[in-house]
Structures are given as structure tokens and as C-alpha cells.
C-alpha positions in Angstrom: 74.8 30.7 22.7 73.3 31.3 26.2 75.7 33.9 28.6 77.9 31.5 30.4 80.3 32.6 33.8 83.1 31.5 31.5 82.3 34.4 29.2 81.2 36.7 31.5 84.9 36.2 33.4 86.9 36.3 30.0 85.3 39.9 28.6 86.0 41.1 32.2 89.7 40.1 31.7 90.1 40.9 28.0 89.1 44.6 29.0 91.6 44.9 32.1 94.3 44.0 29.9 94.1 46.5 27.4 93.1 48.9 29.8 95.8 48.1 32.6 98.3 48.0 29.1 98.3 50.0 25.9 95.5 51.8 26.8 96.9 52.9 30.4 98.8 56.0 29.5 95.4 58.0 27.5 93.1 59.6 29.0 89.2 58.9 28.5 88.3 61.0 25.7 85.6 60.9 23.0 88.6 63.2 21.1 91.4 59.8 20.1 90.9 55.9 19.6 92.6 55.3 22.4 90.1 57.7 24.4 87.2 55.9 23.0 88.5 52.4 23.6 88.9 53.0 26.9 85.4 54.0 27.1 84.3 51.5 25.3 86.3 48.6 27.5 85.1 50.1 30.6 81.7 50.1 29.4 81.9 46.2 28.5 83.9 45.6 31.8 81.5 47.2 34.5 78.1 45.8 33.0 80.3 42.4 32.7 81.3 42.8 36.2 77.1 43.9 36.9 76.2 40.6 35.4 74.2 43.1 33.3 75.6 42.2 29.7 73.7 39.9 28.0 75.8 38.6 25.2 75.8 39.1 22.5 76.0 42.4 22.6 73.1 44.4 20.7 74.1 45.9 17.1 76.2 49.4 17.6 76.9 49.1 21.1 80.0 48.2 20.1 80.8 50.7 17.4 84.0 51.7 18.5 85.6 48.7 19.1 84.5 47.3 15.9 85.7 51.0 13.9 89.1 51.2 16.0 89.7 47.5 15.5 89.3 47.1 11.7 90.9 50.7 11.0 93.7 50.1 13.0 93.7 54.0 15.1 95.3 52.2 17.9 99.1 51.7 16.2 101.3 54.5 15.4 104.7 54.1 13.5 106.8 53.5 16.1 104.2 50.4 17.0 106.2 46.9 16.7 105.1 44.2 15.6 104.5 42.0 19.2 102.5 45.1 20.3 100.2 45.4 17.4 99.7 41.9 17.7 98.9 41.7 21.4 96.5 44.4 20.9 95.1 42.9 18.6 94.7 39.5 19.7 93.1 41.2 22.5 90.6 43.1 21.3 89.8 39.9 19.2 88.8 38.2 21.5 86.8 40.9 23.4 84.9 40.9 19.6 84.1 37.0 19.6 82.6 37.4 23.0 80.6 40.4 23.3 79.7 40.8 19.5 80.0 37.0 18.4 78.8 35.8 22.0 81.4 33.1 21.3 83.7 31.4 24.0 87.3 31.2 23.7 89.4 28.3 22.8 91.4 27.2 26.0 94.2 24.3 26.8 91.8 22.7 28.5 89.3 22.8 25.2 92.2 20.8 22.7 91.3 16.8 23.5 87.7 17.3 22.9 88.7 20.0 19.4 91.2 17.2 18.8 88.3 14.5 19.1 86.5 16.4 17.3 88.7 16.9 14.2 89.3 13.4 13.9 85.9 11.9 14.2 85.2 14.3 11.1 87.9 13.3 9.1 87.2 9.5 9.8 83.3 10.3 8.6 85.0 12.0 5.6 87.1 9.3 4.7 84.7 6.6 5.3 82.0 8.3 3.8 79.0 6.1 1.5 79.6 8.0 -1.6 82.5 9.7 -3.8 83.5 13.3 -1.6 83.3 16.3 -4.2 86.8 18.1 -4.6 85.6 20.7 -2.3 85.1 17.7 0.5 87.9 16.0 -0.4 90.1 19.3 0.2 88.8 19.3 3.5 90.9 16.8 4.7 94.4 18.1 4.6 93.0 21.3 6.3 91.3 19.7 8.8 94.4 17.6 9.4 96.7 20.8 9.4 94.1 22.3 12.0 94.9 19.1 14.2 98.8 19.5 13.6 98.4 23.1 15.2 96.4 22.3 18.1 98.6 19.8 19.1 101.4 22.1 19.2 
């Protein structure tokens, strides 16, 4: 997928809110996760805010991101749940669009998901020959997928 504004703004605002919220009281350090995170975010953030980050990002320029993220560095025991998750959900995202180059589903994305959706199911349904059980079981999900974007 080409670089798009939209993606360019997202990373840029992905980064500022982990480093204007858990990462804000740690100091830049190559010596903790939360040191290296900040490094790595700020990296991301100022060739984002360059319009000097082609996306994706190139293999292992995003190795701490990717090792903090999966390994979990960031959380300590007295971590709750909403704060793990907000963390998480935010460097997510900052991995579909600098690692993935992906966009971001949006409100403003649903109708056309939603059209989407049900276009496939009605080709599923309607199709010329007998679905395997494997297409057949797409159905539900897909209809379940609709159900949650819908709200």
C-alpha cells in the first residue's frame, strides 16, 4: 500500500500518546523497555513528522517495538487491566502502520466494511455451486463481524 497523509498523521499520533502517557515518566534509555520505546516512538514520530518514513517500515527498524510488544516489558504487577490494554492497543496500531503499512479502521470506514461484508455474504450464499464446509462456515463469522461493527 502506497504512504498515504492519513497514515502518516495516525503514526504521528499513535507515538505522542504513548509518549505523552505511559511512557512519560522514563527517561530515554537504551538500559529498560520503557527507555527503548521511547526511542523507538520518537524515532517513528520525527521521520513521520519529516515526511521521511516510507511505510512500511524496512525489516529491524522496528526491533524494539516488535520485542517490547510481544514480550510484554512494558507491564509490571501493579499494571491493570485498562492500562495494559490501552498500551497495547496503541502500540498495535503503531505495528499495522509502520510494520504492516496498513491503515486504521475508522467510524467513518464502517458503511463501506458494512457494504462490504454483505455483498460477500450475498456472493456466498448465492453462489453457482455447493460451498465446502470451510466456506459455508464463513457465513456466521462474517455475519458476527457485521454484528460488531455495527455496534
Amino acid at each position: 500500500m502506497p504512504n498515504t497523509e492519513e497514515q502518516r498523521l495516525d503514526l504521528i499520533e499513535n507515538c505522542t500518546l504513548l509518549l505523552e502517557g505511559p511512557l512519560k515518566p522514563f527517561n530515554q534509555t537504551d538500559n529498560t523497555a520503557e527507555g527503548r520505546m521511547i526511542t523507538q516512538c520518537q524515532w517513528l514520530k520525527e521521520r513521520a513528522e519529516n515526511h521521511d518514513l516510507p511505510l512500511p517500515v524496512k525489516e529491524g527498524k522496528l526491533g524494539s517495538l516488535l520485542y517490547i510488544y510481544t514480550n510484554g516489558e512494558l507491564f509490571t504487577a501493579d499494571s491493570t487491566k485498562k492500562e495494559i490494554r490501552g498500551t497495547e492497543v496503541k502500540m498495535q496500531r503503531i505495528i499495522r502502520l509502520a510494520y504492516e503499512g496498513e491503515l486504521l479502521m475508522k467510524p467513518p470506514y464502517i458503511p463501506y466494511a458494512l457494504r462490504c461484508i454483505d455483498a460477500l455474504i450475498t456472493l456466498l450464499q448465492t453462489a453457482p455451486r455447493p460451498l465446502s464446509q470451510y466456506e459455508q462456515s464463513v457465513i456466521p463469522d462474517l455475519k458476527q463481524l457485521r454484528q460488531l461493527l455495527v455496534g
